[in-house]
N, C-alpha and C positions, 0 to 999 in steps of 0.2 A: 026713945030719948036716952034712956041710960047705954044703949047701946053706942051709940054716936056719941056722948061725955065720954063711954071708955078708948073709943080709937080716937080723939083729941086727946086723952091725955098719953096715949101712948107715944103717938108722934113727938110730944111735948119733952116726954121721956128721952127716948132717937136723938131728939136735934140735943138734947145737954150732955150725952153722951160723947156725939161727934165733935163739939164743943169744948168738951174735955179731953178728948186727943187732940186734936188739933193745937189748944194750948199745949198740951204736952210735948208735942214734937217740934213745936215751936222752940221750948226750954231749952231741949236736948239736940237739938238736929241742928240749928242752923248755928250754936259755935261748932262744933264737930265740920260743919261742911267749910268752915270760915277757917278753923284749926289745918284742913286738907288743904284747903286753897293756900293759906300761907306759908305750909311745908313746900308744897310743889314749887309756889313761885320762889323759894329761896334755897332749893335745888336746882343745881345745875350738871349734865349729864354732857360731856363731850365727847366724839368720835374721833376715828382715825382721818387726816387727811382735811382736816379743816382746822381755820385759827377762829377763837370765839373773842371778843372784845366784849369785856364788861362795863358798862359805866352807872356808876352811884350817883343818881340824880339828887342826893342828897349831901354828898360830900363834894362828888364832880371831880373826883376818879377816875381812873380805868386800871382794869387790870386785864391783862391776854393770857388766853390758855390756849396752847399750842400742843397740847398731848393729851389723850383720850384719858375719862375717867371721873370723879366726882366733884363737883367743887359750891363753895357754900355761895349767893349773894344776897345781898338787901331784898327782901321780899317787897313786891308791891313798886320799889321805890328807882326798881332799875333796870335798863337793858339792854339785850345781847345779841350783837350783831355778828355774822358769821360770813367768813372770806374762808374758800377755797384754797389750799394751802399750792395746787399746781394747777394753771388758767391754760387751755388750750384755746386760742387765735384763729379762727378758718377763715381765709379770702381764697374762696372759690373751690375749695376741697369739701364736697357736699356726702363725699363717702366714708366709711367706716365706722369711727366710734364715733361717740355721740362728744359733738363739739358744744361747748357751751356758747358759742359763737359762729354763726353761719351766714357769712357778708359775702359779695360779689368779686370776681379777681380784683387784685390793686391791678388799676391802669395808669402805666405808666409812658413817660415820654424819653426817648433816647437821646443822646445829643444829635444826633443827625435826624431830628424832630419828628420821626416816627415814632409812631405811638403800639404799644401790647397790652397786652393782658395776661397779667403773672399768678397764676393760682400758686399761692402760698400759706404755709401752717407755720405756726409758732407754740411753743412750749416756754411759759414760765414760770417760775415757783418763788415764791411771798418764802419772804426773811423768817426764821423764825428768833427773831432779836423783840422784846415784849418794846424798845423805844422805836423802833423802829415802825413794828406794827399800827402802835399808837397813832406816829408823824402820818403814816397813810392814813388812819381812820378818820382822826382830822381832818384831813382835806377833802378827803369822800367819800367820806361818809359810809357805803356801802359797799357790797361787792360788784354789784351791777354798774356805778358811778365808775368803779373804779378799772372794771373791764373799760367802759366807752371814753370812758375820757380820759385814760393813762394807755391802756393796753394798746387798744387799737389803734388811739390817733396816731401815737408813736412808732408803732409797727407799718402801718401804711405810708407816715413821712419818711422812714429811715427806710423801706423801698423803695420809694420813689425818688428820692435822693439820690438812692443810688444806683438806680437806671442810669443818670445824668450822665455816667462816669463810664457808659460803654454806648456801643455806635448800637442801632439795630440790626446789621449786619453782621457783626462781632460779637453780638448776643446770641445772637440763632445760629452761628457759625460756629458754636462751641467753647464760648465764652461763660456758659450757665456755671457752671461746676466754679471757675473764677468768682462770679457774679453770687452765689451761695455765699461762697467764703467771706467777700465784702461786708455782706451783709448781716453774717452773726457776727462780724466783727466790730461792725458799728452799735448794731445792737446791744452789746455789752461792753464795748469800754468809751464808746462814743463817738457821735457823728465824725466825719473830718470835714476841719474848716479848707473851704476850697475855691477855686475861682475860676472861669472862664477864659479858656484862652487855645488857640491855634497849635496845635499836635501836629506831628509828621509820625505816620504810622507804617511799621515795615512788614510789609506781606509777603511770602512763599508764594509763588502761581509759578503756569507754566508760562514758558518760554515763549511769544508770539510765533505762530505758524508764518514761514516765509520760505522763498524758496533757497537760500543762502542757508539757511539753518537746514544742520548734516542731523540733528536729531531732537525730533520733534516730541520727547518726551523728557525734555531737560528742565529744571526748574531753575527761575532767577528770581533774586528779590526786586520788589517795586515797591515805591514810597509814595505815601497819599496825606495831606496835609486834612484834616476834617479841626473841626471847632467841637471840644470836651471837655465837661468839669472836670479839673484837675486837682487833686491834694496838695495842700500848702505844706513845706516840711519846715523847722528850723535850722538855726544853722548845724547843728551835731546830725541834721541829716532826718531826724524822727518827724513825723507826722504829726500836726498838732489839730487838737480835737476840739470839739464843744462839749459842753457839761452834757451827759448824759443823765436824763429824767430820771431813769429806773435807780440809778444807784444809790440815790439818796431815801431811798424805800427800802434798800439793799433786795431791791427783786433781779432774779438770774433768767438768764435764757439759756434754757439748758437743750433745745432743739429747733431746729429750720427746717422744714423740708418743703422744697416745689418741685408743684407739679408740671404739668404739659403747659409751657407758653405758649399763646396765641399772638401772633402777630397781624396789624392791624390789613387791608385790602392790598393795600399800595406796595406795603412791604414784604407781603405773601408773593405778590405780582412779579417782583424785584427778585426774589430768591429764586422763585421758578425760572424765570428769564435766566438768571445767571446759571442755574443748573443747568438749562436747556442749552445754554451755549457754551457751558462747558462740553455737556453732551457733542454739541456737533463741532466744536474744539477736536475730541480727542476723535471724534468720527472723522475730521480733515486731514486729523495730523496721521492717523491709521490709513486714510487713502492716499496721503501723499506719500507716508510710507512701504503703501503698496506698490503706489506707481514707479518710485524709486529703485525699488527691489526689485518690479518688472525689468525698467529702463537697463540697470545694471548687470541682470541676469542674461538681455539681449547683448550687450555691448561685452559682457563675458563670453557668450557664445559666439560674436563673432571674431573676436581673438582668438579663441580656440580653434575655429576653423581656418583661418589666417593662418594660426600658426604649423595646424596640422599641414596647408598647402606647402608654406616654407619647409618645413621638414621633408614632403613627400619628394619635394622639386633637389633639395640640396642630397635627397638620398639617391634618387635618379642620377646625380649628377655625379656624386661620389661611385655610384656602382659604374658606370662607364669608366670614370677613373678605372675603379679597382680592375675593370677586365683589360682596360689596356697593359695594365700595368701586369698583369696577370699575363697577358700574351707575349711579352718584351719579356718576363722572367723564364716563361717557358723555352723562348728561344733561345735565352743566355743560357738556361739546363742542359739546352740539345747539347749546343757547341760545345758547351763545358764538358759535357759528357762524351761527345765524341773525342774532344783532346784528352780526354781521362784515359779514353779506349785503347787510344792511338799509344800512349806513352805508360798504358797497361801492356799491350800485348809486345812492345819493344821492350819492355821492361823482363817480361815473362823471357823470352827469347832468349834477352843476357842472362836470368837465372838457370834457362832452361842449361845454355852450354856453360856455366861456372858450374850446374849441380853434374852435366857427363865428363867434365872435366876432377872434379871432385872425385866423383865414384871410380875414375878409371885411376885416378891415383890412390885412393882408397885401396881399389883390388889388386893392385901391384905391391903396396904392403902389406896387406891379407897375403896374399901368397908366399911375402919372404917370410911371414912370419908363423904362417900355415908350415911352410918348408922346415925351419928352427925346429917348429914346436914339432913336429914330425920325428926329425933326429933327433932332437935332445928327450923325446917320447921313446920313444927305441932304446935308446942307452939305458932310459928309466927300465923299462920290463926286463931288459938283460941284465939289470944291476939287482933286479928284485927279483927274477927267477932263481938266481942265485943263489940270493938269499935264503928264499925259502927250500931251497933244494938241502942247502946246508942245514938249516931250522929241523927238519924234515927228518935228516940224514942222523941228526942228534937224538928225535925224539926217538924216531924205533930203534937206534941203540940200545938208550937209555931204557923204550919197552922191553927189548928183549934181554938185557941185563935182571930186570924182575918182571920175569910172563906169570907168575901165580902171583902177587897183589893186582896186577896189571884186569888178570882174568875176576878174580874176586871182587874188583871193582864193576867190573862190567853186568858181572852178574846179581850185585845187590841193586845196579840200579837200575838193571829190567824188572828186579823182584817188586823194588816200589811203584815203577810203572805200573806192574800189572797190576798190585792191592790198590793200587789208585782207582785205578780203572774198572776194576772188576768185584769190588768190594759189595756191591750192590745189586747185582748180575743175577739174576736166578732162572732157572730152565724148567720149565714144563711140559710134559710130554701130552698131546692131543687127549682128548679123549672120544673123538671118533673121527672118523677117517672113511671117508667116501671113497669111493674107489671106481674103477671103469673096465675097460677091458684090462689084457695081461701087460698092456703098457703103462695102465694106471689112468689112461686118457679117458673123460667120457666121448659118449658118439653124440648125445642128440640134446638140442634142450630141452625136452621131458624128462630125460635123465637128471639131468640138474636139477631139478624142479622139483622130482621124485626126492632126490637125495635133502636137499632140502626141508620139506614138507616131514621128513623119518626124523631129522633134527629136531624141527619142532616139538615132535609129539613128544620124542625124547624128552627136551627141557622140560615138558611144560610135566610129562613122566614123575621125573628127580625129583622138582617143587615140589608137588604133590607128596611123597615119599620123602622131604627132609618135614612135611609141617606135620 
């Protein structure tokens, strides 16, 4: 029994203890956690790339924070809605970054009532003006609200809008790059107000294939009247607009881009068709400019042969010319040539007796004058022997009047003769001498041979006897 009294009161003990913490932590713990809570909620912590809207449920305020970093509000009593400060838009771009919007292409209608499907992307970026921010938050409250029922309605009317304003043909035919442009145009300054009404449109194609047509890859324009919403302008000419939604948020569209348009059955069908006959367009126009080329290559080659015959026939015709005329000249040469001959050798004839009539008078005065020079030759040598007979007669007087200069002369000028001549002269006497019989003749030639061969031995002797 005491046993069981002491573990009742021990328990008894236990539970007033746990009792006593518990009140304790109660004292201490729950302002401390109440203290925590109301720090946190009357801190606010903002990021890069988003706008925070505050509102004081107590005063019924707002304030915007538009820049990352700390800021104080109403604890408990207020709060904080947060808009994306730049919204990416997708119709039908289901790839790359992560869009905060992932809708179906805008299908749109053209004016020539074909219908596509336009996958397009939008970029746009929230004001950062704190009134501005506000006037949105008011009206939508959120960012979600404010993507669907500002971003996107807006973006898919002002595409579709402006499909109206091009043909489906004139879209797909190279119009997109136009058709961009339109569209951030409207998008940030504003729709244009427009109306309905009968175009004439001026197209480049080629030339119809015909057989009158010299070139089959000529281009001409051609005019097609279609029905397109058209822009209304004023009178100074400018384009007049509708209020644009976004501006009054002062939200921008700072990018467009699309993608691959799809055109609907009809008008896929339409394009191919026109391709395919362009295809067989220039396939016609290449055949008939083949056949052209053929046709005229024949009708060149048979002029040419044409003409080679006229040639060959007018050169046949001239070479017979030429030989007649050839044989009429040859015989006018004969003739000519024998009255040349004729009135050559008469000719000669009268030369021949003018030139013996000539010569014999010629040598009739050669001989008188052979005769003259003869005598008047004669009288010359008898008038000059004379002369010199006298010349002559004078000098050896005049020698003999001084025969000793006369002789001293003579003999100084053998003396120079000879030192002339013999100044340089010098004689040597043999130094051996062969000899024969008593007439000095050898007899045989061994003898010579012999006398020779003593010669040698001799020289070669002396050498020997000067070294």
């Amino acid at each position: 029994m005491e046993n069981r009294s002491l573990g009742q009161s021990l328990k008894v003990d236990e539970r007033r203890q746990l009792l006593h913490r518990g009140l304790k932590f109660a004292v201490f713990g729950v302002p401390l956690l109440a203290l925590g809570l109301t720090i946190n909620s009357s801190v606010l912590m903002t990021d890069a790339g988003y706008s925070y809207v505050h509102q004081n449920n107590m005063t019924g305020e707002l304030d915007v924070f538009t820049e990352p970093g700390i800021h104080f509000r109403m604890p408990f009593l207020s709060k904080i809605t947060q808009y994306d400060q730049v919204i990416t838009v997708s119709f039908g771009n289901n790839m790359g970054e992560d869009f905060y919007q992932r809708l179906d292409p805008v299908q749109v209608r053209f004016a020539d009532t074909y219908i596509g499907q336009i996958p397009v992307t939008f970029r746009f970026k929230l004001s950062n003006d704190p009134e501005a921010v506000k006037k949105m938050h008011r009206e939508f409250r959120n960012n979600s609200n404010l993507i669907d029922a500002l971003l996107v309605k807006n973006a898919r009317n002002v595409t579709v809008i402006t499909a109206t304003q091009y043909t489906g043909e004139e879209f797909f035919q190279g119009g997109l790059n136009q058709f961009k442009s339109k569209l951030g145009d409207q998008l940030r300054e504003g729709i244009y107000s427009t109306e309905r009404r009968q175009v004439e449109i001026e197209q480049i194609d080629l030339a119809p294939v015909g057989i009158q047509q010299s070139n089959g890859n000529k281009l001409e324009k051609t005019k097609q009247l279609v029905w397109k919403t058209v822009p209304i302008t004023d009178k100074s000419g400018h384009t007049i607009r509708q209020e644009n939604p976004l501006q009054q948020y002062g939200i921008q569209v700072t990018q467009v881009t699309i993608g691959d348009p799809q055109p609907e059955k009809q008008l896929d069908q339409l394009l191919a068709d026109k391709k395919r006959l362009v295809a067989d367009r220039i396939r016609a126009i290449q055949e008939q400019e083949t056949s052209k080329a053929q046709a005229e290559t024949e009708q060149l080659r048979k002029e040419i042969q044409r003409t080679r015959e006229v040639q060959d026939a007018q050169r046949q015709k001239e070479l017979a010319i030429i030989s007649q005329q050839k044989d009429v000249a040859v015989a006018r040469h004969i003739a000519e040539r024998e009255i040349v001959e004729v009135e050559k050798t008469k000719h000669l004839a009268e030369v021949e007796k003018e030139k013996e009539l000539a010569m014999a008078e010629a040598n009739l005065a050669i001989q008188k004058a052979n005769a003259l020079s003869a005598e008047f030759e004669a009288k010359a040598i008898i008038a000059k022997g004379r002369a010199e007979a006298t010349i002559l007669k004078e000098k050896y007087a005049a020698l003999g009047a001084n025969r000793e200069v006369y002789l001293a002369e003579l003999n100084r000028d053998v003396a120079n003769v000879l030192y002339n001549n013999l100044q340089n002269f010098k004689v040597e006497m043999p130094q051996n001498y062969v000899g024969g019989s008593s007439d000095g003749a050898l007899k045989s030639n061994l003898d010579v041979i012999t006398a020779f061969g003593a010669l040698g031995v001799m020289d070669q002797t002396q050498k020997i006897t000067k070294q």
